[in-house]
Structures are given as C-alpha cells and as structure tokens.
C-alpha positions in Angstrom: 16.0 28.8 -44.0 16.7 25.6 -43.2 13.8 23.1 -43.6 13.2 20.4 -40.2 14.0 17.5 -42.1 17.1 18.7 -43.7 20.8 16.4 -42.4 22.1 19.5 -40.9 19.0 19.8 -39.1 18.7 16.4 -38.3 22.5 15.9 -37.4 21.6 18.9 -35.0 18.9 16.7 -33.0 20.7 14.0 -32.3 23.6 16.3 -30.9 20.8 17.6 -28.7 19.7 14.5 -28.0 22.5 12.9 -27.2 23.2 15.8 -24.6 19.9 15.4 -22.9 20.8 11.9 -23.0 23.5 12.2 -20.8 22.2 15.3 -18.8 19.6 12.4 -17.2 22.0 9.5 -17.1 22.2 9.1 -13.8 25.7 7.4 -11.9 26.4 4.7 -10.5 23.0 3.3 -11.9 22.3 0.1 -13.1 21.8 0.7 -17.1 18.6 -0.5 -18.8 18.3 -1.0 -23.0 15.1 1.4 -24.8 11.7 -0.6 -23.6 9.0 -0.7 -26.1 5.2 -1.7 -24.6 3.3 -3.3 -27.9 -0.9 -4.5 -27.2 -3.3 -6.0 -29.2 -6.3 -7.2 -29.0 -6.6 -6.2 -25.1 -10.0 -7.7 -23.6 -11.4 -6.9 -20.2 -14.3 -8.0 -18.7 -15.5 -7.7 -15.2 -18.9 -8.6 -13.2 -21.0 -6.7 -11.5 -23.3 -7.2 -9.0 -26.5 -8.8 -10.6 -23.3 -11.4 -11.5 -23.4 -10.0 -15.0 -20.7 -9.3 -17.1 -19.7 -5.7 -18.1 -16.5 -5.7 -20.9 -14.5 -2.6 -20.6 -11.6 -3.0 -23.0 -12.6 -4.2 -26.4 -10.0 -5.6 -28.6 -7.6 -2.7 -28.0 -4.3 -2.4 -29.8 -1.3 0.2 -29.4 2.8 0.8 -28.9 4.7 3.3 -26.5 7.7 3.5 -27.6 10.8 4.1 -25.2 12.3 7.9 -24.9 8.6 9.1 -25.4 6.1 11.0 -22.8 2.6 9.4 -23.4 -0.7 10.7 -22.2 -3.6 8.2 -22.2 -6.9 10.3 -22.3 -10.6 9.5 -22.5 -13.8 10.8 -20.3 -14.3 8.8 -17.0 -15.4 5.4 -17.3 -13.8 5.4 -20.5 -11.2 2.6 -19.7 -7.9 4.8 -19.1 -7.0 3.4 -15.8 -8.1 -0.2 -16.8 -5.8 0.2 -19.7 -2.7 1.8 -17.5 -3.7 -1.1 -14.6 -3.3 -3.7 -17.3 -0.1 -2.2 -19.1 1.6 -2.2 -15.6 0.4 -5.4 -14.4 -1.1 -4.3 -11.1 -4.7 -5.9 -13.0 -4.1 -9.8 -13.7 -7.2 -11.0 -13.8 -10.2 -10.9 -16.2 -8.0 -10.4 -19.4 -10.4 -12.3 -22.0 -8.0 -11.8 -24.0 -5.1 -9.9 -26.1 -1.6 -10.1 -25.2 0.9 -7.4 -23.7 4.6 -7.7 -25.7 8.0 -6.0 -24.2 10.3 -5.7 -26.9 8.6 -7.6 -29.7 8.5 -10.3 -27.2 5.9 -11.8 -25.1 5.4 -10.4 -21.2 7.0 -12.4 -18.4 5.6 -10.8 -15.5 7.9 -11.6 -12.7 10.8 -9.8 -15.0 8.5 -6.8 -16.4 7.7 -6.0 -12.6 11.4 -6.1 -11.7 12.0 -3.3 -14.9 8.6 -1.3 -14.3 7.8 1.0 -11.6 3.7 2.4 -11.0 3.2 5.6 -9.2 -0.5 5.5 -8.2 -2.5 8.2 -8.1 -2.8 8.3 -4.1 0.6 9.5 -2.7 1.0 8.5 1.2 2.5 10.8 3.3 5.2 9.0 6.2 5.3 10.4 9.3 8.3 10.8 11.4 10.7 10.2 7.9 12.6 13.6 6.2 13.0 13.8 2.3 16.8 12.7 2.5 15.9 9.7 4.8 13.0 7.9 3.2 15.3 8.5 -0.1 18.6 6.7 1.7 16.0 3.7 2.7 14.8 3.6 -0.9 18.5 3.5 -1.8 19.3 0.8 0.8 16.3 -1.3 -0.2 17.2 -1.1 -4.2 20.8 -0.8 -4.5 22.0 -3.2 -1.7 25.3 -3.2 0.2 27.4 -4.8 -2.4 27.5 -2.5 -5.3 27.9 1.1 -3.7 29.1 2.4 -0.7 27.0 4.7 1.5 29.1 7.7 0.1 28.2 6.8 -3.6 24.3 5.9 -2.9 24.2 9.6 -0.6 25.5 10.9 -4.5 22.6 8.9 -6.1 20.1 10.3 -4.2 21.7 14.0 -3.9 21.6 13.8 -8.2 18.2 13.0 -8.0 16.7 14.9 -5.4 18.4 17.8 -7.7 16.9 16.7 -10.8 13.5 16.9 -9.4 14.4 20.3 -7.3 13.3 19.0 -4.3 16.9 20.3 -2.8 14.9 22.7 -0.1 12.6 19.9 1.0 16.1 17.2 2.2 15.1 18.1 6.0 11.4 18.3 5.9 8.8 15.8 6.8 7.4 13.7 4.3 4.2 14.6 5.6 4.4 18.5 5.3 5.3 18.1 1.8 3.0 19.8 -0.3 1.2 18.4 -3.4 3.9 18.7 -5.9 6.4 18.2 -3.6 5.0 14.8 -2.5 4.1 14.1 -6.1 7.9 14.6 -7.0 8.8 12.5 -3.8 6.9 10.2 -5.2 8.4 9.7 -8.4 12.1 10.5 -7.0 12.0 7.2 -4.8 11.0 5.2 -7.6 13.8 6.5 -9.6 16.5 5.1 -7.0 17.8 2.1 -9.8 16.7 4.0 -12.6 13.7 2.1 -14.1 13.3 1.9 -17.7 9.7 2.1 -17.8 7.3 4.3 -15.1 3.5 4.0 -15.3 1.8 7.6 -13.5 -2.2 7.3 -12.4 -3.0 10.9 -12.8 0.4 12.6 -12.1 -1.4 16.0 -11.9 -4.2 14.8 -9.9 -5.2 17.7 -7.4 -1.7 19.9 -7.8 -2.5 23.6 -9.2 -1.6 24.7 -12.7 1.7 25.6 -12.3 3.0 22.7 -10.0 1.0 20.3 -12.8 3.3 21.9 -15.2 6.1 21.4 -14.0 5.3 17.4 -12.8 4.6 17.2 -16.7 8.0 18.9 -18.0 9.9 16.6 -15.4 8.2 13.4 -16.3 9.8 14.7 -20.4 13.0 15.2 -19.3 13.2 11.8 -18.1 11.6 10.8 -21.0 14.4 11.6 -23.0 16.9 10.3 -21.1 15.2 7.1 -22.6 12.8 6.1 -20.4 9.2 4.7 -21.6 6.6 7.0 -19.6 3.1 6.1 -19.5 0.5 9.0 -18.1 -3.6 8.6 -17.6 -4.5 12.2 -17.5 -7.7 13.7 -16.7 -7.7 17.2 -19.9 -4.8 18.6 -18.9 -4.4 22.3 -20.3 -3.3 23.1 -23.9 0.3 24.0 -22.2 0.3 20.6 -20.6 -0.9 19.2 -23.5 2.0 19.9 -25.9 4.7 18.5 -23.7 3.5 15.1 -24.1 4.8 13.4 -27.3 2.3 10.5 -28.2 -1.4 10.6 -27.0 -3.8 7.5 -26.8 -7.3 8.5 -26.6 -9.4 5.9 -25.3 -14.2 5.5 -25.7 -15.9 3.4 -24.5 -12.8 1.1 -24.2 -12.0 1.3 -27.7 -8.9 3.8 -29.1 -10.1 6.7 -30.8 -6.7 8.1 -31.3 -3.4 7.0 -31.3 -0.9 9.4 -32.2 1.1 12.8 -32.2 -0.7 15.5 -30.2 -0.3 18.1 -32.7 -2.3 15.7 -35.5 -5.3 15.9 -33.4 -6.9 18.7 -35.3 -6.1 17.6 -39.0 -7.5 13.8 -37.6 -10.7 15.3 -36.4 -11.4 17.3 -39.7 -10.8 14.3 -41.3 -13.2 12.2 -40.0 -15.7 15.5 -40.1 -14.9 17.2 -37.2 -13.7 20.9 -36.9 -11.9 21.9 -33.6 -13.0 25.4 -33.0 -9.7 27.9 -33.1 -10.2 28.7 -29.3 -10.5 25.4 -27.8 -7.6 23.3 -26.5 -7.5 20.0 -28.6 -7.4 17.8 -25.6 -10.7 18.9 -24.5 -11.9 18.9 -27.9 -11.6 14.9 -28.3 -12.5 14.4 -25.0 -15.8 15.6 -25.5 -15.9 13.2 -29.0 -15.0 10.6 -26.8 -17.8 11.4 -24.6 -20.3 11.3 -27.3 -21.2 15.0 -27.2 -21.1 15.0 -30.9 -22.5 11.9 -31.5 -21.9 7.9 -31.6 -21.4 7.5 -35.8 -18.1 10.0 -35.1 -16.4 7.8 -32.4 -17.3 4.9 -34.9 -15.2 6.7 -38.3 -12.6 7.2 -35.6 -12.4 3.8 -34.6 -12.8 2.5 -38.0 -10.2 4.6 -39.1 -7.4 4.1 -36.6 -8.3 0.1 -36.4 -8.6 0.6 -32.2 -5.1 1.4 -32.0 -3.2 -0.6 -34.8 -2.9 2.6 -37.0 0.2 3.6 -34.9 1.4 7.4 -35.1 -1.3 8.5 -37.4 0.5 11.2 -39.6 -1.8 13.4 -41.7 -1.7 13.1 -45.5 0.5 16.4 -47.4 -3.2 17.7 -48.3 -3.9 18.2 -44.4 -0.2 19.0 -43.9 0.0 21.7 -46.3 -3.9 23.0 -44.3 -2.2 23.0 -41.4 1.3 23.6 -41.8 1.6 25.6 -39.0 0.2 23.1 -36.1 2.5 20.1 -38.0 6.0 21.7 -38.3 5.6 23.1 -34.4 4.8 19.6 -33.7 7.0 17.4 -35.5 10.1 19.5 -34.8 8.7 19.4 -31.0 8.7 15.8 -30.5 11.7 14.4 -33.1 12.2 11.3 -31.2 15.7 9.4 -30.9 16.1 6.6 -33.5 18.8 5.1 -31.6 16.5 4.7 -28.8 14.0 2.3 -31.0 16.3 -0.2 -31.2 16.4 -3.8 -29.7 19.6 -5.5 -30.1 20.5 -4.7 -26.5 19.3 -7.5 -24.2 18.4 -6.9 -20.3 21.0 -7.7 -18.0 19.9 -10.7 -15.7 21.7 -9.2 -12.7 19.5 -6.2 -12.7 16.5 -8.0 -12.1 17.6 -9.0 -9.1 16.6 -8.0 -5.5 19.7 -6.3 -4.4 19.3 -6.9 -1.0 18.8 -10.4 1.0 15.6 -11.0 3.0 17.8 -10.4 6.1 19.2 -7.2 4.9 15.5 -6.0 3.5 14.6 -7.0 7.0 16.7 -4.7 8.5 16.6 -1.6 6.7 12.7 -1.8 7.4 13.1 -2.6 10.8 15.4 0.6 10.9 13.0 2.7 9.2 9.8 1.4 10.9 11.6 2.0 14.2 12.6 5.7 13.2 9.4 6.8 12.6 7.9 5.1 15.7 10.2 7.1 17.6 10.1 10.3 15.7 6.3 10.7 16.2 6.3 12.1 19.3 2.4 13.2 19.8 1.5 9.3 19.0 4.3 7.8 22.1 3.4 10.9 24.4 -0.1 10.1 24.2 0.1 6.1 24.2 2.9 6.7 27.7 0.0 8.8 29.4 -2.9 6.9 28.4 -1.3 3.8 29.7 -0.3 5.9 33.2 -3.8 7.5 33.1 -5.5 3.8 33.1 -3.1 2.6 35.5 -4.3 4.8 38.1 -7.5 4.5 37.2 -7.9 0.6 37.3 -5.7 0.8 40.3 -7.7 3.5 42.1 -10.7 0.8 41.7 -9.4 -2.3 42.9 -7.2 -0.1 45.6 -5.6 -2.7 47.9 -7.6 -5.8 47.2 -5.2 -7.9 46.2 -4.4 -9.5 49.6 -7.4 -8.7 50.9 -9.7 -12.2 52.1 -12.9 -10.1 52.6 -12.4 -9.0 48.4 -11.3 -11.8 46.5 -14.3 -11.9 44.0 -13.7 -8.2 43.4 -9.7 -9.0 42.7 -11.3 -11.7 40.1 -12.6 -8.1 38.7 -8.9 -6.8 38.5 -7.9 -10.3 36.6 -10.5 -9.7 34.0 -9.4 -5.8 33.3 -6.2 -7.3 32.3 -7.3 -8.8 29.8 -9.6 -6.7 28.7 -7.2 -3.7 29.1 -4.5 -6.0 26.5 -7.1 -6.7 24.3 -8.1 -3.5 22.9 -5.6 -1.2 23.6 -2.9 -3.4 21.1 -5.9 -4.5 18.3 -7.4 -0.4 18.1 -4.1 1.3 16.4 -3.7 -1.7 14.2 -7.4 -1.5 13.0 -6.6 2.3 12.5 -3.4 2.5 11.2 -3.2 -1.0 8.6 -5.4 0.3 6.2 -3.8 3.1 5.8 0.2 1.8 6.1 -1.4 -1.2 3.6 -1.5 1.6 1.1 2.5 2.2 1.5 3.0 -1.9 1.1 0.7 -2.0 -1.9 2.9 0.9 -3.7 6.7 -0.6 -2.4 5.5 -4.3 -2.9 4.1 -4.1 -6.5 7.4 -2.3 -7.3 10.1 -5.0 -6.1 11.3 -2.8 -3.2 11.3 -6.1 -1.1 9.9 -9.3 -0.3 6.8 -9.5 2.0 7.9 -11.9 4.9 10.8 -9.7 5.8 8.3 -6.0 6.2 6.0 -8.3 8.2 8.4 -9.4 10.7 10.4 -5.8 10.4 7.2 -4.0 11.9 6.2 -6.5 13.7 9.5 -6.7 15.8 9.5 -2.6 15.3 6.9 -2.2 17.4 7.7 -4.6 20.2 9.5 -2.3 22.5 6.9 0.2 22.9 4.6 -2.3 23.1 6.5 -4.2 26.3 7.6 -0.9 28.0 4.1 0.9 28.3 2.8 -2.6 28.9 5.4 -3.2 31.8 4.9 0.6 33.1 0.8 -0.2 33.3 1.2 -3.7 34.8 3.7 -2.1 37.1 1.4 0.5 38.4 -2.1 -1.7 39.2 -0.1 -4.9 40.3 1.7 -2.9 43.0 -1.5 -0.2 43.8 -4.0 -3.2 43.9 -0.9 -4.8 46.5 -1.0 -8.0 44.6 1.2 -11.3 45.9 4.9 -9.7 45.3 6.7 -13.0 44.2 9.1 -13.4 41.4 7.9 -16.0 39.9 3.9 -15.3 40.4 5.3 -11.5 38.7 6.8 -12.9 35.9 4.4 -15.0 34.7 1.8 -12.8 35.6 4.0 -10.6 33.4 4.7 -12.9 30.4 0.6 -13.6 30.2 -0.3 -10.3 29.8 2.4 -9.4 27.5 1.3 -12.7 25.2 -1.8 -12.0 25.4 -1.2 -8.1 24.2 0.7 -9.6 21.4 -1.9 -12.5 20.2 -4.6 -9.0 20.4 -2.6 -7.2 18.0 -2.1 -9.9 15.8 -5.5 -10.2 15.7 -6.2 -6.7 15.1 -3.7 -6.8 11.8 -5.8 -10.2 10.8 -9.5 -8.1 10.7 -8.0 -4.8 9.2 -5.9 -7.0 6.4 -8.7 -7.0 4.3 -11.3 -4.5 5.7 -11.1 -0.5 5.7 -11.2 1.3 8.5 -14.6 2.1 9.2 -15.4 -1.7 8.8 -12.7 -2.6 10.6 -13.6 -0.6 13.5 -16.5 -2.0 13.7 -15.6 -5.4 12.9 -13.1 -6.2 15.3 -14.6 -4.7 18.8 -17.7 -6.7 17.9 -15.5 -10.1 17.2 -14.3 -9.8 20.7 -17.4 -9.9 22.4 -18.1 -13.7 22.0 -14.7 -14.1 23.1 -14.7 -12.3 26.3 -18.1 -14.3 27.5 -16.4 -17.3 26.6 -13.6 -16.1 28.8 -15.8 -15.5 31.8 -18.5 -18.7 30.8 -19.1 -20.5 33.9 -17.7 -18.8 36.5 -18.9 -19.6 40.1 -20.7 -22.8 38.8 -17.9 -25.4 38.4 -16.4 -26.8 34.9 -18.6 -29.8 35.2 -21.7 -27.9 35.3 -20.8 -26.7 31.5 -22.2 -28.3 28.5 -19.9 -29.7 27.0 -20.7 -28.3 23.2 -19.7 -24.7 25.2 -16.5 -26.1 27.3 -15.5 -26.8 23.6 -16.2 -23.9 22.1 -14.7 -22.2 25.2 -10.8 -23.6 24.1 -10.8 -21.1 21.3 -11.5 -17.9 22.9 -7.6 -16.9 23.3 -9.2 -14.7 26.3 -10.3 -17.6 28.4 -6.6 -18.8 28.2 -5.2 -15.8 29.0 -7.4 -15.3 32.0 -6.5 -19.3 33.0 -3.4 -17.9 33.3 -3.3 -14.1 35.3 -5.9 -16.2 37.9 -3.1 -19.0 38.2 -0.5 -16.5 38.6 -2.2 -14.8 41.3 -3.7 -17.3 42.9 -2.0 -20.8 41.9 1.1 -22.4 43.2 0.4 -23.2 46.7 0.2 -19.6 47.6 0.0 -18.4 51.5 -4.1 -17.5 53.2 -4.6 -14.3 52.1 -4.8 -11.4 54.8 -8.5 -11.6 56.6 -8.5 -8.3 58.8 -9.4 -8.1 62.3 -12.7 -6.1 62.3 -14.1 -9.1 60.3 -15.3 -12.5 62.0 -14.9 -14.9 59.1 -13.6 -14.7 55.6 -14.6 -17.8 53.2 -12.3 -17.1 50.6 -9.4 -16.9 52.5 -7.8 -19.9 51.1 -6.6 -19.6 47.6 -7.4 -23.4 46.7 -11.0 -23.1 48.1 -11.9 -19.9 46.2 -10.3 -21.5 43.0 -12.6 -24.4 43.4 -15.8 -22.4 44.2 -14.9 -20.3 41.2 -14.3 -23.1 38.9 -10.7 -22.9 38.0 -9.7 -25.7 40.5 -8.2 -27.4 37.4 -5.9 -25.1 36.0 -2.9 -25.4 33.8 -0.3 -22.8 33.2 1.1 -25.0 30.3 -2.2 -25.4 28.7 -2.5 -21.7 28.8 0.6 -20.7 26.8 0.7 -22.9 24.3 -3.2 -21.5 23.7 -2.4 -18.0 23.9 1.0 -19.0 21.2 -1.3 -21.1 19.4 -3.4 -18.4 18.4 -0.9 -16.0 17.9 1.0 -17.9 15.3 -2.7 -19.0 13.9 -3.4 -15.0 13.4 -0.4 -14.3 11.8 0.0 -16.8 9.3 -3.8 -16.2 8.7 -3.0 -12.3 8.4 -0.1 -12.7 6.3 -2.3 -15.3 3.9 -5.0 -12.5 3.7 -2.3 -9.8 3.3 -0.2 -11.9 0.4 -3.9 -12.3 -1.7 -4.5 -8.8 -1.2 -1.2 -8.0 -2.4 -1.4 -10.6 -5.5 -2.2 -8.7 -9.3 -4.5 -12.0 -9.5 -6.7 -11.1 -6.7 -7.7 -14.3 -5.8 -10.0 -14.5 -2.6 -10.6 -17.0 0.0 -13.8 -18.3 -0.7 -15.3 -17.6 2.4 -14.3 -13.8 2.3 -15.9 -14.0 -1.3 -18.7 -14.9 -0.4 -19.8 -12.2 2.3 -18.4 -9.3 0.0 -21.0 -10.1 -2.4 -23.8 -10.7 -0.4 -23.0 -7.2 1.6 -22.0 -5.6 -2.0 -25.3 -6.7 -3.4 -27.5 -5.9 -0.6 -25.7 -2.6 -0.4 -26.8 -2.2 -4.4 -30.1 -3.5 -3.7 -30.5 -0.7 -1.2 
C-alpha cells in the first residue's frame, strides 16, 4: 500500500490537480495570479448607544490561502461577520487597529475591491429579468465591448451557467428562482471576469440540506480552480463540514481555532476536551466557543493558537498516531496545490480596470432598467388604470367648470389636485421601491460592476417614459372633461408644469427613502409634504401684501407653491378671453380672468419665476439624493452631521424605551 505522502502519490495529486485546474479555467477570462489574505492584529471597536464603546475583534491574526475553501465559525455575536466585513472591505471604519496584507503586501483598497467580489447573505430577486439576461447584463457590464464579441461573452456565460447547473433555469424569472437556485444566481453573476477572491455571508443561509450541499461542493470546485474562498457559516452539518479545507473559529472576537477541519478533535483533547464519538465536530467547538464548557478552555485555546498566528495547527505524531484514522482522511482530503502558494506572478494592471466607459455602463443599465419596467406587466397595468381611474374621477368632480364664470373658485380646486395628484403619485413607488432596489446597488456597487453617476441617470431616464405617458393620458382626460381653455400654448405649459413638477416629486421621493427604510420612509415623506402644500395655498383670497413677510419667504421653497404659480398662470394668464357667464345667471364677478387673479392674489405672477423654482429644486433633490446615496454607499460610512444627529437621538430613545 502506498503511503499519502509517498512521490508516486504525490506526483498523482498534482496530476489531479492540475486537471481540476483546468476543468474550472474558464475562457476568454481575464487570468488572476493565487491571492493569499494575511491579518494580524485586527481591532474593532464600535459604540453603542449610551456612547460607549464595545470592542468586537481583539488583536485577531490569520491567512487564507488561495485554492482553499475556508469556513469562518463561531456562535452569534461572536465576531464572524465583523471579521468577513472587514476581510472584504465592505467595514472601513472603526479598525483600532491591525492591518489586512494581499500577497505579503499591504491592502490598497481601490485595487483589492477591483479583484474581490462579496456575495451577502440577502440575495434580491429582479423582476421582469430571465437567468440568461441578467447574466448577458453582468457580462456587458464586466467584460466591455472591446475584448469579446457578443458571440464569445453568450460562451462565457453558457460555461458558467453550466458549471453551476443552472442550465434549466436560462428562461425563468429571476424572481421564481428558488433558494439554491438564486443562491447559485448569485454567485454565477459574480463569476462573470472570474474573480480571484469571493467572500460568502452565510452561503447556506435558509436553503435545505441538500441544496446547502451542493452550494458548499460548488464553492470547492472553484476553490481549486485557484480561487481564495472565504465562508461565515452558521454549524453546517458534519457532511458540509468536511468539504471545507481550512476552518477559523472565532469567541468572543478572538480565534479559537485556526486550522484543518479534521484536527479539530485531536486540538480539543489537547487542550482537555473530548469530542463525544456521535457529535459532528463543528458543533462541538461551537458550543466551546460559546462557553458551554467554560471560559478557562476558550483561554488554553487562545493561548495555544496565539489568536490566529499558529496557522494550520497540525497535531503532534502522538495525537496522529491516536487518531490516525480522522488525519489520513483529512490530509489526503484537502492536499492543497503548492504551485498555487506562490507569488512571483504580479496582477495585471489592465484587469483592474472598469471595462466599460461611464457612457457604455450607462447604457447597458438604462437597457436593463428599461426591460424590467416593461416586462412587469401587473405593475404598468395597474399604474395605466389607476391613472384613467383618477382621471375620471377628478374630472367627474370639477365636470365642465373650466369655462364656467359662475365656478371659477371651484376650477382653483381643479389647479390644486394637480399638484397634489403629481405629488404623491411619482414620490409613493420611489419610497416603496428604493429601499429595496438600494439593496441591488449596494451588492453591484461594492463589487466594481459600475460607477454610481451612470445607474443614477440610467434609471432615472429609464423611467421617464412611463412617467410622461400615464402623466399625459391623466392630464389629457381632466383638462378636456373639466373643458379647460383649449390653447396650444396655455396646453403646453400647463403640460410642461405638471410634468416638472411630477419629476421634482419623484426626486424628492428618492431623496427621503436614500437613507430611510420603508416603513420610515412612508411615513416620512407624506408628512414632509404637508408644510409644503399649505405653503402652496398660504394666502389665498387675501392679497400677497397682506402676508408676513417671514412666511412670503418661507413660501419660495415650497416647490408646490411654484408649481401651482404656474397651472393658475397657464389657465388663467396671458390675456385670456371672459370666461363663459350663462344666461340663467344675472351677474358673474369672476368673469374676468385678471380680476379673479387679483382677488385671489396671484395678480403678480411669473411663469419664469416658476420654472426655474420647480428646476431649482429638482436639481437641488438630486444632487442632495445622490450625496446621501454615495455616503451610504461608502465602506467609511461617513454621515452628514445633521442625519447623525437625529439617528441617535431616535436610536437612543428607542433603547431607552
């Protein structure tokens, strides 16, 4: 019999080896040298409410090496995710101290996130995108136009949809996937230019057994096609647990382990500790790491591995010989590739690179933003008839008044529905839908997919044309039921108003929900507008003179008292004709337009004034909405102060409570 660590044996592994190897090379691909993650000395403090600070890594060292699978376990709260967070770079901040080294030498950020791809544990499902579209999107966004044709990046993603078996899913919905099919989605987008190094927030998370089995045995083949893979796991199953080739077990935010799995039971009797024959050795020292067996055992474990410096603890030929069995299962298991360890290679420049320009990036996500607008069918069926639905409605009330002398204070009604109607019909789906699509950014952003300015202005030019045609098809309706002045010019500008005004609304909308969730933005945003519709209607009836003037200033920057400036002067401004006073009545005051203007207090109206307020405020909500978005979006979480501030006194009031 011939022994593991015999030549013939070992000339035999890297044959087998070298034909996984190439069995996960994947063509056409940009090629990446072996990435080794070395840390020492990590420390992480944060503060909590009562502004005191709480220190959840403590002086923690280790080293995944490239072509390994490595699991980081530990009981909840013990650090895990802090740890992975940190090793990825999505957590910036609060690093006392420690530093993170790629390759024996020290992290750039900006290049380690351009070779580094984080697959959180929340996967979002897109609507209105199949499998083998949102994969040729990923392609377009990470491959660019220059390199590959569309024939040769349809190959790319037809190899890797195969590698991860997700052939009978190509024509499905990416939101009917199930949970190992969207966990494999996941990690199949990501794999597009072939990242060197992929960080997974509980891979298994919520998927059954078998499913998390099979997430597990393909995150080892691509391992071995020399890929660093980094894992928190939540005890995974003793089948689970011997596919991965290196675990890091993590107390209290110290390492307790650092190591081969199959050492784990020799370690443990070493340090006093006898696993039982039927448990599973993962749950074993994650109940030592819990403290079930008591704090002086997590101390000899700490002590002994130096937090994580001890790297690949091996047992001594005493413990061997004990446990011959475990060892030799293990340590023909998880031979790793020498070849692999090495670091003479350097990373090629070019393949750090965005691929794409901001213009192309802008239009692949303007052509995907627009496909799943229009593939969602329920959400434009419903948004066509709710806009005809209100139409009728608002025109069934204000039926024929709009020439009518005897009802021109009840028309001044049908001006203020207007805006009313184009303010929360645009800002609602934004406060509903952002928090969730921020989720998608957070994940595609963080991974270099594209630059932020050209996603904002793809989806926000996306969804323009639905926006104008159910907003024409609603203005349509009451401006012709309500027999309003039919005039080019007073219907295009009433036209252009309302449309401005549904745009500086949505813009607004994307402004709250950029750093609120839903439920707060829901609530935040209708109640924001209700200071800025009485300031719309302030003073009405009493004259412009009669207002303080503290409150006429305040007035300029309600964006809805410009906007209704401007629908009253289309209706009722440029010299327009006596409207009709019918013959059953006697007298009509208002018949003249100028007179009612002046009794109503818009005798000094200016259209120019009111565009340039409604465009001043929608550029001022967007670049405000993109600044809140880009901090959001930063691994430094810096906040503006103001924003700050109320989070802590509603966080510590909450905590109070």
């Amino acid at each position: 019999m011939i022994e593991s660590n015999s030549p013939a044996s070992s000339s035999f592994d890297e044959i087998i080896i070298e034909s996984e190897l190439k069995s996960q090379a994947l063509k056409y691909l940009p090629h990446w040298p072996p990435v080794t993650i070395d840390f020492e000395d990590l420390v992480y403090t944060v503060q909590n409410y009562e502004e005191q600070t709480k220190t959840i890594l403590r002086g923690i060292s280790g080293s995944f090496k490239s072509g390994q699978l490595i699991a980081l376990l530990g009981p909840s709260g013990a650090g895990k995710t802090t740890l992975l967070n940190i090793l990825a770079g999505f957590k910036c901040e609060n690093i006392s101290s420690g530093n993170v080294m790629i390759n024996k030498k020290k992290r750039e950020m900006k290049k380690f996130r351009r070779m580094s791809r984080y697959i959180m544990q929340q996967d979002i499902r897109q609507v209105g995108l199949t499998v083998c579209d949102a994969m040729m999107y990923a392609a377009d966004l990470k491959l660019g136009f220059d390199d590959l044709t569309k024939e040769q990046k349809k190959e790319v993603v037809n190899e890797i949809i195969h590698l991860l078996r997700l052939e009978k899913t190509m024509n499905t919905d990416c939101s009917r996937l199930s949970g190992g099919e969207l966990k494999r989605f996941s990690i199949a987008q990501e794999l597009v230019n072939n990242p060197p190094i992929l960080f997974l927030d509980e891979p298994t998370s919520g998927l059954d057994e078998t499913s998390s089995f099979q997430c597990v045995e393909l995150l080892k083949k691509l391992a071995r096609g020399g890929r660093t893979i980094v894992c928190s796991i939540h005890t995974p199953s003793a089948k689970i647990f011997e596919k991965f080739d290196h675990i890091y077990v993590v107390a209290n935010g110290q390492c307790v382990y650092n190591g081969n799995g199959g050492n784990i039971v020799p370690y443990l009797d070493m340090v006093g500790l006898r696993c039982p024959k039927t448990y599973n050795p993962a749950d074993f020292i994650v109940e030592v790491a819990s403290g079930e067996y008591g704090n002086e055992f997590l101390g000899r474990m700490i002590e002994f591995i130096d937090n994580g410096r001890v790297i690949d603890w091996k047992p001594s030929n005493a413990i061997q010989d004990k446990y011959e069995e475990r060892y030799d299962h293990n340590r023909n298991q998880c031979n790793e590739p020498t070849h692999l360890l090495q670091f003479e290679e350097e990373i090629n420049p070019n393949n750090l690179k965005f691929k794409c320009s901001s213009f192309e990036q802008f239009l692949v996500i303007f052509r995907r933003t627009s496909k799943q607008i229009y593939n969602d069918w329920n959400y434009l069926s419903l948004r066509i008839i709710m806009h005809i639905f209100l139409g009728i409605v608002i025109g069934g009330l204000f039926y024929q008044m709009g020439n009518d002398a005897t009802k021109t204070l009840f028309n001044f009604g049908f001006c203020f529905t207007i805006i009313i109607a184009f303010m929360y019909i645009p800002m609602l789906p934004v406060l509903l839908e952002f928090p969730i699509q921020v989720q998608v950014l957070k994940r595609e952003y963080f991974n270099r997919w594209y630059r932020f300015l050209p996603y904002y202005f793809a989806i926000t030019i996306a969804k323009f044309p639905v926006q104008f045609l159910t907003s024409v098809l609603y203005l349509t309706m009451v401006y012709f039921i309500t027999d309003q002045p039919v005039e080019w010019k007073r219907m295009l500008i009433f036209y252009f108003i309302a449309l401005l005004t549904s745009m500086t609304s949505e813009s607004f909308g994307l402004l709250v929900s950029s750093r609120l969730s839903i439920i707060n933005g829901m609530f935040i945003g209708p109640v924001a507008c209700v200071p800025l519709m009485l300031l719309s209607v302030y003073g009405i009836g009493t004259g412009i003179e009669s207002i303080p003037p503290l409150i006429r200033y305040i007035m300029k920057f309600s964006y809805l008292r410009h906007s209704l400036e401007g629908i009253i002067q289309s209706i009722y401004g440029f010299d327009r004709q006596d409207m009709v006073c019918p013959n059953d009545e006697m007298f009509c005051p208002y018949k003249k337009p100028e007179f009612l203007l002046r009794i109503m207090g818009f005798e000094h109206l200016d259209l120019t004034t009111s565009i340039l307020g409604l465009l001043f405020f929608y550029i001022f909500f967007n670049l405000a909405a993109v600044y809140l978005i880009k901090l959001r979006l930063s691994c430094t979480r810096k906040r503006f102060w103001a924003i700050q501030y109320v989070s802590r006194v509603v966080k510590y009031v909450n905590y109070k409570l």
